[in-house]
Every structure is written in structure tokens, then in C-alpha cells.
C-alpha positions, 0 to 999 in steps of 0.5 A: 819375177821370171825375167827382168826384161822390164827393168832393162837389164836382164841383157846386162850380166855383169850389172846382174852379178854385181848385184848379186853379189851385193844381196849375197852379202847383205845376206850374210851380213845378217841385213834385213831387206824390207821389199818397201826399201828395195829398188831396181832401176838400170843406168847405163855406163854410157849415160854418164861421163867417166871420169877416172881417178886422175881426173877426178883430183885435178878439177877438185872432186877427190873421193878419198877426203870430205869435201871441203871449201878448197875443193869444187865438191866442197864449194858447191855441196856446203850449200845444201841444207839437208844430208839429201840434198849434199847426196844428190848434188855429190852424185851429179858432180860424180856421175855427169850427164850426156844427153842434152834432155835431163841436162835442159831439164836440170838447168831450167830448175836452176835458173828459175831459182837463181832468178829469185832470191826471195822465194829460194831464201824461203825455200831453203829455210822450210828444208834447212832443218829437215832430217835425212829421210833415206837414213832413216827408212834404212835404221827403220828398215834394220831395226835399229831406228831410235824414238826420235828417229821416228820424232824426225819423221814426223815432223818431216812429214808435217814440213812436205805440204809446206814446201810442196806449196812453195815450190809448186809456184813454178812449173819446173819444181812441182812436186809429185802428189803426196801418197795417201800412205804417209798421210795415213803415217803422218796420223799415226806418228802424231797420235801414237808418240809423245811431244819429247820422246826420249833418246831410247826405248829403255825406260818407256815413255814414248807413247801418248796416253790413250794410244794403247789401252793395254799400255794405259792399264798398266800405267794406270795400275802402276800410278795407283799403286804409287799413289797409295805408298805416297799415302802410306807414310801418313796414313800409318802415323795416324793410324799406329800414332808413331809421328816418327814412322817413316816410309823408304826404298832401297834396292835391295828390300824394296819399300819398308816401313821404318821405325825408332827402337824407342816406339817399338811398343807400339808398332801394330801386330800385322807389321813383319820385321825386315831389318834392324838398324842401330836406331830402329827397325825397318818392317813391311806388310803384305799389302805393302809388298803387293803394291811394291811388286805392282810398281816395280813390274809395271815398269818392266811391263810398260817397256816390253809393251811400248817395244812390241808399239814400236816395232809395229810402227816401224814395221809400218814405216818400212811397208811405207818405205818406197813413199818415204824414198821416192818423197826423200829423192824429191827433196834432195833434187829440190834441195840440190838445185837450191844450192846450184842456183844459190851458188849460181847468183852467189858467184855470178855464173851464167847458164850454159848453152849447150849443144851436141856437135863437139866444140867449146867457146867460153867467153869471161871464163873464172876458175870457181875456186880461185875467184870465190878466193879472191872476192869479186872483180879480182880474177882475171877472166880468159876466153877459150875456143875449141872447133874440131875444124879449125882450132882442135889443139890449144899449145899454151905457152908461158912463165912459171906461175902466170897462170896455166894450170889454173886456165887449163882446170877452168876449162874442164871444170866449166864442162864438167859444172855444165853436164852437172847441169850447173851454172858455171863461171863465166860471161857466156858458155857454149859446150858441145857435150862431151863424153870424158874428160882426161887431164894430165896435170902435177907430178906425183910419184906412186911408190908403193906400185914401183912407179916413179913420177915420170913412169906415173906421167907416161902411164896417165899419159898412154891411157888418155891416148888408148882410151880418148875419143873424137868427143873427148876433152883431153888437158895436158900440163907440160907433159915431158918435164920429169926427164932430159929435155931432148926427151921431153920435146920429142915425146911432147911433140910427139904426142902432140901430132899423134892427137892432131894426126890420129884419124880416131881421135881429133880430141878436144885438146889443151897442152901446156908446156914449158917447151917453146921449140914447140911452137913451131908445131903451128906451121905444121898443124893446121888445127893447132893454134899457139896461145901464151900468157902475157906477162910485162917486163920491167927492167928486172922485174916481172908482172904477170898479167893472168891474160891468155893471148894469141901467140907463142913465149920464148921464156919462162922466167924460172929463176925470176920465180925462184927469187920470188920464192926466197932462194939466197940471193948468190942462188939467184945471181950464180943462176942467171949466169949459168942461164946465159952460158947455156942460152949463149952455146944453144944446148938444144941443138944435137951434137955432132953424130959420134964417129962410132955409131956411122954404119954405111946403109950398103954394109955387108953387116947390114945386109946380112942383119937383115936377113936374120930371123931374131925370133928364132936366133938363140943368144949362142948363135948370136954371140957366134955370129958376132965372133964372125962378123968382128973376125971379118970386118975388124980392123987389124 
């Protein structure tokens, strides 16, 4: 083609060279593009949401491991039946939508399955089973298909029909007409391989009698030739009266006529002596060796044959393999929401309203993780409210181990199974879509980049507020904690009122922090609201309750949770007595300014620091100017 104008993207240039670079690469990796398995189509960045690294750890969908049952990728994806379907629905969670459109779209097929288990158990029993039909057309397409690979093909083929009509009960799952070409495929597949074809090629037996005529005479001039040595041993007896003569192969004279020395009288005159032995002596005739040469070259005959039929089948595949794709991306939709709907009624998740002002109101909300690990009833559901007008920032407070963290990744993780187009866990969800989510949760350090674990926190930190939006979900746990504590407060809050006070962002906000001084935020924030979680005190013991009110905390029980952990008891003991000196000399308040830091505003020094231009100030100029300024204002 001239242009690519009709695929979307000839304004697109680095999504071009990317692509390039991908064909060069193929190219020189010696890969065999096949037209039939090549498919352009744009996505623009901006369809989907971004989710960055960071993130991408803290709701459980970590790229750098397989999923498995402790993750959200793993909770949702281990439902799948096919190795398309676990593709697909991988994707979604990867790659959220934005458009409210393709998400209703996605979320009625959900809910059509979620409401009937019967039809969606027999559903999922027609796709459990079915081979991965992209990875096939991809070995097809490299020349590197096996025979059963194309067994597997077949008998996919064979299955589409049935699950076509299953899922054709319900309009939102109907499945596209199927093409004539993987009819024509189908037929051929069926007449062309035998019932159980072997693992590979190398020994033939792939291909039924009567597909090749070619293939058919040389099998059959092989079996006849096998059929006459069978006979040779007993008709020679008869005919030479040796009962003893005996017929046999091995791999270096081929098939002999063997003989004991005590009948050597008798052996006929057109019999040619091969080998002697101690007890006899093995011949062969020439009409034996023609039919040996006719047995062992048919084998090599029937395998190069049976190769040129398979390659010409799989060359036929590959000219089918926009079908083939197209019918495979349909099966792992259908497969996908399957699974979403299985998860959905497994866990009892409810479909998302959504909408697209920002906002977020969920009511009964459940971590998916934690409650499936728990079993049925045992979470305890919080409620969540986020408006731009009233309620834009959530400073949740509260004890070690209560609860935070887990209601602060519930939260991004509903939004993010919402714009999945999943059900999610909860009574009721409204989700005003958004356009990224950015968490700021654990510590880790990055020592291999010179980073330490309070530097990691503070780069997250400053690319959430350089890269946020108005419509962005933005959740912080206790940011500050990795330095002094009069660090900690003044860079939490003020972070706090640059996402409250900043005209750019008014960001969707969730802040957890040990810092109870900044509950006093709320007095000055009128969009920031204080919430805690409740825990009830009895006499020395601590019961947390997991429940989100309204409200501030003023402690955090750290060293209960330490006794809880283990720590000696002396450890514990010795600790609240340090705790309670501390709390009686009140260390949070500033010290008393150190006489040598006081500089009255009128000073002379002042005023001529004020006039100097730094930038052009050299360090021996300086040192100069400093000698001059101790030389009049020291005391002597």
C-alpha cells in the first residue's frame, strides 16, 4: 500500500518505527511472515489506562512472575479454560479501558453468563479442552507445526459449531458466521490425517489410505514386498526340503536366507553366499534383495512424501490464518468473559455503575484477595466515597495492622476490575471512569540504581504529582515515614495541600498516614475529610475491628503490635516506658530557635546578600567577601 491513512495511523510515527523495527527484526531472525497471520490495526495510548510499574505491584498484577492464586492476575486468570482466553483476560487487566461504550458492552456479556450458571458450566465445558488456536497458526506459519498440532486444529474446528450454538442463546455472545474457508480446512484436515497421528513426521504414518494416490502406491508396493518375504521362509522350505532354512535381517546385510553347514548339500545353485557362521551359512538371491531394496526405500519414499502433504496442508492453514485468528480472538472473549462471570458468582460481585463526571461511591466494598482467603462472610466490608466538590482527599488514619493498606488497594483494585469490564467486590459501585491510577504503597529500596528506600518513595512520589490528572486515582500509604518524623509531617502535609490546592490536579485522593498531627488538615481543607479505623480497647488488649469511620486516631498501637509479633517481653515493657516519656516532654513541638542562627531582617549583611548576583559570584570572590564581612561585623 501508498499509505496507511486507512489503518489510522500513518500520523502516528513513532507507533510506525516501533513497528519497523519489529519487521526488521523478524527479518533478520530469519521468521517467515505469512500475509494470512499479519495483522495491522491502531490502539491509541489514550484508549486505555496507564498503569505504571509501581502500581502495577501494589493491586497484584506484577508482570515479572506467572500469575498465581495470591495475586488478582492470578485469581481472576486461573479461571480460563483455554491458553486464549487466560490471554485475553490478562490483556484486559493490562490494558483498562476509558470509554464507557466497549466497557457496557463488556459487562453485559458478563452478566448474562453470571446469571446463568447452567448454560455457563456447559459453556465452559465445550472450551475446556480446546487447543491454543493462535499458537498454532504462529508453528503453521514457522514451519514448525507438528502432526498433532494439525490433530488439534481439527478437532477445534469440529468443537466451533458446538459452542457457536451455545452461546448463540444470548444476543450479546453471538458468534460471527463461520468462514467458508475453515469449512473447506476442516474437510481436508478430516480426510487428509489418520485417527492418531504420531508425534512427528519422521517415521510417516500420518495421512489416511486413499488421500494421495501417489503415497498409496508406494505403500502399497512396500506391503506387497513385505507380504512375499513374510512368505519366502516357507515357501523355500518346501521348495529346497531344508525344514531348518530360515529367513532373517539385520542392519548390515539386509534380509538373508540362513542355513546349517549340515544341509549345505542341498541348497539350490541360484542361492549366493553372503556370510559364514559357525553353524551355518547365510545366502541371498537376487529376487530377495530386489524386494529388500523395495521395502527399505519405500519407507524413505513414504516419509519425504507424507512431508511434501504436510507442508502443502500447513501452507493451506497459513492462507487460512486471518479465519483461523479472527475465530481464535473470538473464543478467547468468549472464554474470557466466561471466567469473569464465574469469578463473579464465585465471589459474589455485583456489576459496576459507571459514569463519566469523576467520583467514586462504593458501598460493601471487599479486598478479592483477602475475602476469597478468608471464606464467605468473614471480610469485613468498608464503604468509600470520592466527589471532587466535597470529598476530594480521604486522610485515613489508624493502628498498625487494622486495616489501611488492604482499604486502600481495595479501592484501586475495584476501579481497576471496573474499567476491565469485570464485576467487582462489593454490595454497589458507582465509578466515575478514570484515567490512571497511581499508588504510593510499601517500602523497597532500588540498590542496584543507587536508590535508598526513602529516595525510591520520593521519586514515586514526585512522578505521581508531575504525571496526575483531575480524573486520576491517586493512593498514598503513609508517605514520609523513611526519615525523621519533623520530615515526615511537613512533606506529608505538604503534599497533602499541594493535591487539595493545586488548580491542575484536585485528584481523587487516598492518604494513609501514621501522622495524626494531620488531622488538623480538615479545618483547613475543605475537601479533605478524616477517616480512621476503629479498633476497641480492653484494658491491655486491642481488638481491631477492620471498620472505616468518620473521624481522626490519635495513636497507633505500635508497640501492642509489636508484643503481637513475638518481641521479648522486657522489649515490650522497656518500650511503653520510653513511650510515655516521650509522650510526657511532647517531642513533636520545635525546640527553642538556637541563638546563632538569629539574623535581624535590617542587617547590614542582609542587605548587601541581597544585592549580590550569585550566578556570577566565583567561589574566591566569595570566600573574599566573607573575609570582609567577618572583618566588620565580628565581635572582637
Amino acid at each position: 500500500v501508498e499509505t496507511l491513512a486507512a489503518f489510522g495511523c500513518d500520523e502516528w510515527p513513532e507507533a510506525l518505527a516501533a513497528a519497523h523495527a519489529l519487521l526488521r527484526h523478524a527479518d533478520r531472525s530469519r521468521l517467515h511472515l505469512e500475509p494470512g497471520l499479519l495483522r495491522l490495526h491502531a490502539e491509541h495510548p489514550r484508549a486505555f489506562m496507564h498503569l505504571d510499574p509501581p502500581t502495577r505491584r501494589s493491586l497484584g498484577l506484577g508482570a515479572d512472575r506467572s500469575p498465581s492464586g495470591d495475586d488478582l492476575a492470578g485469581l481472576i486468570v486461573r479461571e480460563a479454560t483455554t491458553a486464549m482466553g487466560a490471554r485475553q483476560l490478562r490483556r484486559w487487566l493490562d490494558q483498562p479501558l476509558r470509554t464507557r461504550g466497549p466497557l457496557e458492552e463488556r459487562l453485559g456479556r458478563v452478566a448474562v453468563l453470571a446469571d446463568d450458571a447452567l448454560a455457563r458450566g456447559q459453556l465452559q465445558a465445550e472450551l475446556r479442552g480446546l487447543p491454543d488456536l493462535e499458537r498454532i497458526a504462529g508453528r503453521t506459519g514457522q514451519g514448525l507445526a507438528t502432526p498433532r498440532d494439525l490433530q488439534a486444529l481439527l478437532k477445534a474446528l469440529r468443537t466451533v459449531p458446538g459452542i457457536g450454538s451455545l452461546a448463540g442463546r444470548w444476543p450479546e455472545l453471538a458468534p460471527p458466521p463461520v468462514p467458508p474457508a475453515l469449512d473447506e480446512l476442516q474437510s481436508a484436515l478430516a480426510s487428509a490425517l489418520v485417527d492418531e497421528v504420531p508425534a512427528t513426521l519422521k517415521d510417516g504414518g500420518v495421512f489416511r489410505p486413499g488421500f494421495d494416490a501417489e503415497l498409496d502406491g508406494i505403500r502399497d508396493g512396500s506391503r506387497a514386498a513385505r507380504e512375499w518375504i513374510g512368505a519366502l521362509e516357507q515357501q523355500e522350505r518346501e521348495r529346497s526340503g531344508i525344514r531348518s532354512l530360515k529367513v532373517g535381517f539385520n542392519q548390515v546385510f539386509g534380509y538373508y536366507l540362513e542355513i546349517s553347514h549340515a544341509n549345505r548339500e542341498a541348497i539350490p545353485s541360484e542361492y549366493v553366499r553372503k556370510q559364514t557362521l559357525v553353524n551355518g551359512e547365510r545366502y541371498i538371491t537376487p529376487e530377495l534383495k530386489e524386494k529388500e531394496t523395495l521395502v527399505l526405500n519405500a519407507k524413505g519414499a513414504m516419509v519425504a512424501r507424507e512431508q511434501v502433504l504436510f507442508s502443502e496442508l500447513c501452507r493451506r492453514i497459513a492462507a487460512s490464518g486471518k479465519d483461523l485468528l479472527d475465530t481464535a480472538a473470538w473464543l478467547g472473549e468468549l472464554d474470557a468473559v466466561s471466567a469473569l462471570a464465574s469469578v463473579a458468582s464465585r465471589h459474589r460481585w455485583v456489576r459496576p455503575t459507571l459514569q463519566d463526571e469523576p467520583g467514586i461511591e462504593i458501598v460493601g466494598g471487599r479486598h478479592p484477595l483477602v475475602d476469597a482467603a478468608l471464606g464467605p462472610g468473614r471480610f469485613v466490608p468498608n464503604d468509600l466515597r470520592l466527589s471532587p466538590t466535597d470529598q476530594q482527599v480521604v486522610l485515613l488514619s489508624g493502628p498498625n495492622m487494622a486495616g489501611k493498606s488492604t482499604y486502600l488497594r481495595q479501592a484501586g483494585i475495584i476501579v481497576l476490575l471496573a474499567q476491565a469490564g469485570s464485576f467487582v467486590p462489593a454490595e454497589r459501585a458507582v465509578i466515575g471512569l478514570c484515567d490512571r491510577i497511581f499508588t504510593r504503597v510499601g517500602a523497597h529500596d532500588e540498590l542496584a540504581r543507587g536508590l535508598s528506600t526513602f529516595m525510591v518513595e520520593m521519586v514515586e512520589t514526585a512522578h505521581i504529582l508531575a504525571h496526575a490528572t483531575s480524573r486520576s486515582l491517586l493512593i498514598f500509604d503513609e508517605v514520609g515515614r523513611g526519615t525523621s518524623t519533623y520530615d515526615g509531617v511537613s512533606i506529608a502535609q505538604a503534599i497533602l495541600e499541594y493535591l487539595h490546592e493545586a488548580p491542575q490536579l484536585h485528584s481523587l485522593t487516598l492518604f494513609a498516614t501514621h501522622y495524626h498531627e494531620l488531622t488538623a488538615l480538615a479545618q483547613q481543607l475543605p475537601r479533605l475529610r478524616n477517616f480512621r479505623m476503629e479498633v476497641r480497647e480492653e484494658g491491655e488488649r486491642v481488638i481491631f475491628l477492620h471498620q472505616v469511620v468518620e473521624g481522626g486516631a490519635d495513636r497507633s498501637y505500635g508497640i501492642h503490635v509489636a508484643e503481637l509479633a513475638g518481641l521479648p517481653r522486657q522489649v515490650v515493657v522497656r518500650a511503653r516506658q520510653v513511650l510515655a516519656d516521650l509522650e510526657g516532654q511532647r517531642p513533636l513541638e520545635r525546640p527553642e530557635a538556637s541563638a546563632q542562627l538569629t539574623l535581624p531582617l535590617d542587617h547590614p549583611v542582609v542587605a548587601e546578600l541581597k544585592q549580590l548576583d550569585l550566578e556570577r559570584l566565583s567561589p574566591r570572590e566569595a570566600l573574599e567577601k566573607l573575609f570582609a564581612w567577618q572583618g566588620q561585623h565580628a565581635a572582637p
